[in-house]
C-alpha positions in Angstrom: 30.0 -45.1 136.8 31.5 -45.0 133.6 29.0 -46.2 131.0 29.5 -47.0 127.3 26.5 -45.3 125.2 28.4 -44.3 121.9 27.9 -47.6 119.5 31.2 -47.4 117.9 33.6 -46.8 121.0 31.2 -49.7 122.1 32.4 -51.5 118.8 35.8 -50.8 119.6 35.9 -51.7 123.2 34.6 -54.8 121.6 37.0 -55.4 119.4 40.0 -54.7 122.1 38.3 -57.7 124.4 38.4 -60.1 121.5 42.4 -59.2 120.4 42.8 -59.2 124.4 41.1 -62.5 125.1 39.8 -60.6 128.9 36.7 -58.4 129.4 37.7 -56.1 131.8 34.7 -54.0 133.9 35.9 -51.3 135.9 33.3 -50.0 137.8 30.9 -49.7 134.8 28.0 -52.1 135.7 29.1 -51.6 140.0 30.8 -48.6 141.4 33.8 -50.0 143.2 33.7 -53.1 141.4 36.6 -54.4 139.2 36.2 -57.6 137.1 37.7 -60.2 134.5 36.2 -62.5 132.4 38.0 -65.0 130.0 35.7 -67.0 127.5 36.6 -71.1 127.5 36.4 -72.4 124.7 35.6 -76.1 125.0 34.0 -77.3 121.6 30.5 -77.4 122.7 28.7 -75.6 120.5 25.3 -75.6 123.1 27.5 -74.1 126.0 28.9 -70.4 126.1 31.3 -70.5 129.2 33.9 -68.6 131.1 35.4 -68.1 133.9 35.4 -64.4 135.9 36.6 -62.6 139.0 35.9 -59.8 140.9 37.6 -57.7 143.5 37.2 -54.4 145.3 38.5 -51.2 142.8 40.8 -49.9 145.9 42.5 -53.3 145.9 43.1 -54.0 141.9 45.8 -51.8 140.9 47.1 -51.6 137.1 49.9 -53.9 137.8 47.2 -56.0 139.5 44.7 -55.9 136.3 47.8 -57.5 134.4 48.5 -60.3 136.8 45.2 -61.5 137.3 44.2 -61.4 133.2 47.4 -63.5 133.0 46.1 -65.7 136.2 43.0 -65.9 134.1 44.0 -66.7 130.5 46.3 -69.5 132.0 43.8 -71.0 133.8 41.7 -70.9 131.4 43.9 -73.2 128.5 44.6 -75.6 131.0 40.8 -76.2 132.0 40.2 -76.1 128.0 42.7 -78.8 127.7 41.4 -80.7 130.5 37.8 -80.5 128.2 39.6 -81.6 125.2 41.3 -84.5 126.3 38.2 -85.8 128.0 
């Protein structure tokens, strides 16, 4: 598994997944695990949400990572405007 331990690279890899709008794990909490999480942001200031997927590392390739954070970003706007108009 590949583990973050140094506080700033962790810093940093924070900072990427804000500018990027995705966390991306691969394989650092589950060997052979990829995953994607996008934060919704839906004006409720008691609720911290997002949405996530998951597949098998053999099966996410790098042109696959890019896909699915644009699969995920775009789904993600339209549920926040589904929150915002409701």
């Amino acid at each position: 598994m590949n583990c973050c331990v140094n506080q700033e690279k962790y810093k940093k890899m924070i900072q990427k997944t804000r500018q990027d709008g995705i966390a991306l794990d691969r394989e650092e909490y589950i060997e052979g695990i990829c995953a994607f999480a996008v934060p919704l942001n839906i004006d409720r200031p008691d609720s911290q949400v997002a949405i996530w997927a998951v597949g098998l590392k053999r099966q996410v390739t790098d042109d696959g990572i890019r896909r699915y954070s644009q699969f995920l970003k775009e789904t993600a706007k339209k549920i926040e405007i589904r929150f915002s108009s409701g």
